[in-house]
C-alpha positions in Angstrom: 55.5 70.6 42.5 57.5 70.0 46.4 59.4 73.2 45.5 56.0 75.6 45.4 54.6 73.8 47.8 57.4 74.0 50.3 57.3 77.4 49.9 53.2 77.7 50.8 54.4 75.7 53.9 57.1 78.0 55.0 54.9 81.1 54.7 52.4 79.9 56.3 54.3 77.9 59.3 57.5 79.9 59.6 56.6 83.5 59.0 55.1 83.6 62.7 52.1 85.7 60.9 48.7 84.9 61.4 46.6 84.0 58.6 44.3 87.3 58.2 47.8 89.0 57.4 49.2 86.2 55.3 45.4 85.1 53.1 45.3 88.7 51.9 49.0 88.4 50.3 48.6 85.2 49.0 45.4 85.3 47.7 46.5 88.8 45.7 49.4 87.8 44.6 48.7 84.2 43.0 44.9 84.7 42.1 44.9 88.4 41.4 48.8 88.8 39.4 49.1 85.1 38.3 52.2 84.8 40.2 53.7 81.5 42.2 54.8 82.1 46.0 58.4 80.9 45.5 58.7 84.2 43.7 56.8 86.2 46.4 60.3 85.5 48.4 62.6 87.4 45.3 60.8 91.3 46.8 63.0 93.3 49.0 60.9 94.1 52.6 60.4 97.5 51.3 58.7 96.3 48.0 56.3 93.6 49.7 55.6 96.2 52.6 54.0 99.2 49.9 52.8 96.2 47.7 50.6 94.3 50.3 50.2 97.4 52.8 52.3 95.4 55.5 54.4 96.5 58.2 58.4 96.2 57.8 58.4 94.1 60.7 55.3 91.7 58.8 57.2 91.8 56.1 61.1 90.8 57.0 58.7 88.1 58.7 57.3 86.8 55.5 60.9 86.7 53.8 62.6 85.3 56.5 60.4 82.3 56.3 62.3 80.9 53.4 65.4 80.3 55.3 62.6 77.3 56.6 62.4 76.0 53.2 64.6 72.6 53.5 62.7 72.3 56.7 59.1 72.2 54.6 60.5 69.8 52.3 61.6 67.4 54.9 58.1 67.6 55.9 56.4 67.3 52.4 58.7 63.8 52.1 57.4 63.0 55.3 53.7 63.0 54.3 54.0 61.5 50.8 55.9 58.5 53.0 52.2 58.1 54.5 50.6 59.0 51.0 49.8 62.4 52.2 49.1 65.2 49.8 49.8 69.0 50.2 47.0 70.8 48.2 48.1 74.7 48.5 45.8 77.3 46.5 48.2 76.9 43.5 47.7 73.3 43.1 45.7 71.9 39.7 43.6 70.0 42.1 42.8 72.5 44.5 38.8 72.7 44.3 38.1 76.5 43.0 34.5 76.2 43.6 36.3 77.6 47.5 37.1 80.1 45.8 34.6 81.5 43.8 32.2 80.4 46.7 33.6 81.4 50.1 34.8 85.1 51.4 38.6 85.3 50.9 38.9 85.0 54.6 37.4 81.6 54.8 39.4 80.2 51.9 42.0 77.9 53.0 45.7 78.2 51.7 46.7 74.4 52.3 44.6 71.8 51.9 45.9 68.2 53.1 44.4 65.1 50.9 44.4 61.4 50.8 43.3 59.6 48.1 42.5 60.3 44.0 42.6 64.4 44.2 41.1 64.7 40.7 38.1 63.6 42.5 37.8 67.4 44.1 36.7 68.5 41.3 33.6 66.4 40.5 30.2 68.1 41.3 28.7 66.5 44.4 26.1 66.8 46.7 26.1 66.8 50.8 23.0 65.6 53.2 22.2 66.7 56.4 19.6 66.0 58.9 19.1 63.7 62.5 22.0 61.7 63.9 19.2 58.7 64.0 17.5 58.6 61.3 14.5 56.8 60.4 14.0 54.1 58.1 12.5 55.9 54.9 14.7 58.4 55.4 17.8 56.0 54.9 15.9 54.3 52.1 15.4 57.3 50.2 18.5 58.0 50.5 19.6 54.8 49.1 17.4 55.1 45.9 18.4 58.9 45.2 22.1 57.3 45.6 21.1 54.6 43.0 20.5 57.8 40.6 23.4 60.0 41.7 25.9 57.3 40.7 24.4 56.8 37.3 25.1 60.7 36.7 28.8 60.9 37.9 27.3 62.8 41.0 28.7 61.7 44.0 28.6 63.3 47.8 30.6 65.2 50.1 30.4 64.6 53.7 32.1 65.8 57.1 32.1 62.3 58.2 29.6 63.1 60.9 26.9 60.3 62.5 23.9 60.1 61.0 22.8 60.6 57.6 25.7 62.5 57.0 27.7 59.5 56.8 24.9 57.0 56.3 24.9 58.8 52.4 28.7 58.3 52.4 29.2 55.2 52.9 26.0 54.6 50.9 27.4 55.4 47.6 30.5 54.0 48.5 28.5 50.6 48.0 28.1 51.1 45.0 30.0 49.9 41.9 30.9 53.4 40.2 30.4 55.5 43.2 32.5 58.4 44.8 32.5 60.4 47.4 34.9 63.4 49.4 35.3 63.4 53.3 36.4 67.1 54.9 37.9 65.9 58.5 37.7 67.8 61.6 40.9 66.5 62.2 44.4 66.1 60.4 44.8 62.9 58.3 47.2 61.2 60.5 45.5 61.9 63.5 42.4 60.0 61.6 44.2 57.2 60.4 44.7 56.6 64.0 41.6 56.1 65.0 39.9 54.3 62.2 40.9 52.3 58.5 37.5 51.7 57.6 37.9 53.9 54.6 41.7 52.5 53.7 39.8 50.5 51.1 37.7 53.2 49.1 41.0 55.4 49.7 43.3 52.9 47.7 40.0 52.1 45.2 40.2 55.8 44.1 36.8 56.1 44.8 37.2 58.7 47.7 39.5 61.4 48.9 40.2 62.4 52.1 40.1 66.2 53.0 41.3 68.2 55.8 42.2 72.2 56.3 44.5 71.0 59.5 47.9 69.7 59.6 48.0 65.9 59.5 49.1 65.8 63.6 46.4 67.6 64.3 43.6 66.0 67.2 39.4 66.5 66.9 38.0 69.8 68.4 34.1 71.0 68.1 35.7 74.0 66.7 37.1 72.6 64.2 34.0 70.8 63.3 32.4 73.7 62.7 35.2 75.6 60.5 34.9 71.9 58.5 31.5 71.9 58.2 31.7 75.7 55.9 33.7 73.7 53.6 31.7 70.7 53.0 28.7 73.1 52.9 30.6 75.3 49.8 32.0 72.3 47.9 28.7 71.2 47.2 26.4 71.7 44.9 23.3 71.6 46.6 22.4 70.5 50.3 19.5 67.5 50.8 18.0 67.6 54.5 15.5 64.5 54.3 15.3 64.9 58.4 15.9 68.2 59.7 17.3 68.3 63.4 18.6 71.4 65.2 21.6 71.0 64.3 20.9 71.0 60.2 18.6 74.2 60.3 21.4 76.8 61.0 23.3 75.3 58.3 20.6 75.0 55.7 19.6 78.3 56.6 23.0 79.5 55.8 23.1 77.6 52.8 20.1 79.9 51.3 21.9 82.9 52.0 24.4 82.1 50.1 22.3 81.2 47.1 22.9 77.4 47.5 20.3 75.1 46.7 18.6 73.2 49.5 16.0 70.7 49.5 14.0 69.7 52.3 12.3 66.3 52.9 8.8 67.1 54.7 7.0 70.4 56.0 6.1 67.9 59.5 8.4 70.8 61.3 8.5 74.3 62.1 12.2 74.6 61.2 11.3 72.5 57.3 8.3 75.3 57.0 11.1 78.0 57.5 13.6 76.8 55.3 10.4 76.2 52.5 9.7 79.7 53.3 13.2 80.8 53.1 13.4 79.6 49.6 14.1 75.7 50.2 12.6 73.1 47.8 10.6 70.2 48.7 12.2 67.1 47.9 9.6 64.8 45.7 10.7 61.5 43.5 14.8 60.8 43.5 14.7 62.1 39.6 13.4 65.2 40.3 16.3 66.2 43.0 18.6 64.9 40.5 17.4 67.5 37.7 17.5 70.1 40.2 21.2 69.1 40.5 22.1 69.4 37.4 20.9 72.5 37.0 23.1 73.5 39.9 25.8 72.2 37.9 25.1 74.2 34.8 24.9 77.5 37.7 28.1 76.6 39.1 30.0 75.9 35.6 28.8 79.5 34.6 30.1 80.9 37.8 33.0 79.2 37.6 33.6 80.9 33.8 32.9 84.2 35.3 35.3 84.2 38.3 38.0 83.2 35.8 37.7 86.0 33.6 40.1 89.0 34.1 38.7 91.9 36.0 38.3 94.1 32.9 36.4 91.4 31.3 33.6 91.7 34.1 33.3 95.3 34.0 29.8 95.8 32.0 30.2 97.9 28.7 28.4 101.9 28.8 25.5 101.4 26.8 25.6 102.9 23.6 24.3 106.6 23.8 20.6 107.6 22.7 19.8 109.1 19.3 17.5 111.5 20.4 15.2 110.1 17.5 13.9 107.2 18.9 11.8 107.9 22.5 11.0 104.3 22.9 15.1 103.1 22.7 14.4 99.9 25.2 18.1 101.3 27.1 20.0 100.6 24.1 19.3 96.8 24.3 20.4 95.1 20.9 18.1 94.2 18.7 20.6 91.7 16.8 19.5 88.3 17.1 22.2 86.1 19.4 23.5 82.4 18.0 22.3 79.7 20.7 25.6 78.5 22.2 26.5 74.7 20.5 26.4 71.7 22.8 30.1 70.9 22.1 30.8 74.6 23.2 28.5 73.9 26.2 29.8 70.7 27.3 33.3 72.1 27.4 31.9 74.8 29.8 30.2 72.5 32.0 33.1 70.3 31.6 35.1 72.6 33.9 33.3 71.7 36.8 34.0 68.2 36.4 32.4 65.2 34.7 28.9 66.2 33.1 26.3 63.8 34.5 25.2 61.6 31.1 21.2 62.4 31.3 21.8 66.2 30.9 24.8 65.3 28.3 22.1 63.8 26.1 19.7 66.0 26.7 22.0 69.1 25.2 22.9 67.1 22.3 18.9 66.4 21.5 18.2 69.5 21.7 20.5 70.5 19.3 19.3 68.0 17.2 16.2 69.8 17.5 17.2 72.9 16.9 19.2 72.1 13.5 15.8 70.0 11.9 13.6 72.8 12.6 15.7 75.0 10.3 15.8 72.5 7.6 
């Protein structure tokens, strides 16, 4: 695993390239052709330049950044010494819902992590809303959390005041909770400043996230580049007190399809996002069903974006008889087996842990479906 990932690190911190030239070879190569970067490093200049469209000087670059590959190691050994992951877009644990959900521009090629990685990959929800919040908006949060624990749902946050991080540490609380922090900072440069989430780190209960080398100091910039990833790593967005600074975002959120839920209409900005396609946020077991139903939408786009590109390509339909006038555009009129829970679960199962209520209620309905045939 240090030998690929040594390699990510010398492309992408000793080929000298910047990263719109270097995310469009590395995204093709390894997600499109299947292929690991340490072999991206075996082409001559000339084959990488007609592959990837580069320049000869961009791409003796790129291959002379593997004379840096001892260097990258040295570094890797260095992290791990301060239990520091490298997460590079090959890695098992790297979380493809960036992928399938982000332009390939905004998809990160490293990722730096602290804590139990598998956790990446469990479906969670993120919360936004005012830096002081009032009180029955923290107690609401506090009973959805109740639910969201009982369901393997846990939250993502940027680690920002309010009820950003009032959520966080919120579930945290709790026995079986979980939870995934994206930094606007790199890890060490955290660790500096605070161990308040040592604990929950070394529980295996959260994971610390960051696109930025571990060195690297806090910047409102980088805020803002962290807050796109929260925002497409979860699976829906809860605002139960909008402030200015949560409307753009939500907004946002809803263009990209991305459930959002909204806490009151009080405000001009919660009447926009209701108009914009938002949903009101009612009893803690309502949101949670909604949830879940994001799950089920993510674990189906999840199958989708793994299939080969030929796959995808829709089928011509069949061609018209001539005989029949009211031919409904070919559509088959063969019945279609409902899918099997097991077979659904698996599917579902890909996104991470399927939350118990809407395990159960798959199986009943199975149940169901089998007794009515009897």
């Amino acid at each position: 695993m240090n030998s690929e990932a040594a390699y990510w690190l010398a492309l992408v911190n000793a080929s000298g390239l910047k990263l719109s030239v270097l995310k469009p070879v590395a995204q093709k190569w390894y997600l499109m052709e299947g292929r690991s970067i340490a072999q991206l490093f075996n082409l001559s200049a000339a084959e990488l330049a007609f592959r990837f469209n580069l320049s000869e000087t961009d791409a003796k670059s790129i291959l002379q950044a593997a004379d840096s590959y001892q260097r990258q190691l040295t570094l890797l050994e260095q992290w791990q010494a301060q239990d520091i992951q490298l997460i590079p877009l090959s890695h098992p644990h790297y979380p493809t819902r960036l992928v399938y959900t982000l332009p390939p521009i905004q998809q990160p090629l490293l990722l730096w992590a602290k804590g139990k990685t598998e956790l990446l990959a469990e479906p969670t929800i993120t919360f936004l809303g005012n830096s002081n919040p009032q009180p029955q908006a923290v107690q609401y949060i506090k009973n959805l959390i109740e639910i969201l624990v009982e369901e393997n749902i846990g939250v993502v946050s940027g680690y920002g005041k309010g009820l950003d991080r009032s959520a966080f540490e919120s579930i945290l609380t709790a026995e079986h909770g979980h939870a995934v922090a994206i930094l606007p900072m790199g890890l060490t440069a955290f660790s500096q400043l605070t161990n308040k989430l040592d604990a929950p780190v070394a529980g295996e209960r959260a994971v610390l996230l960051s696109p930025y080398p571990p060195d690297t100091p806090y910047k409102e910039t980088l805020a803002d580049a962290r807050n796109t990833l929260v925002d497409s790593l979860a699976m829906a967005l809860l605002v139960p007190q909008i402030d200015q600074a949560a409307h753009p975002r939500a907004k946002a959120a809803l263009n990209r399809g991305m459930p959002v839920l909204v806490g009151n209409t009080d405000s001009p900005a919660s009447r926009d996002l209701i108009v914009a396609g938002a949903f009101l946020m009612t009893d803690p077991e309502e949101v949670v069903e909604m949830v879940q139903q994001a799950i089920i939408d993510n674990a189906m786009q999840a199958q989708i974006a793994q299939q080969p590109a030929q796959e995808k390509a829709p089928s011509p339909p069949p061609a018209k008889s001539g005989d029949d006038d009211d031919d409904d555009y070919a559509l088959s009129a063969d019945p279609l087996d409902p899918i099997a829970a097991d077979e659904a679960l698996d599917i579902l199962s890909a996104a991470g842990k399927v939350p118990n209520s809407l395990r159960a209620k798959l199986m009943a309905l199975e149940k169901q479906a089998a007794s009515s045939k009897q």
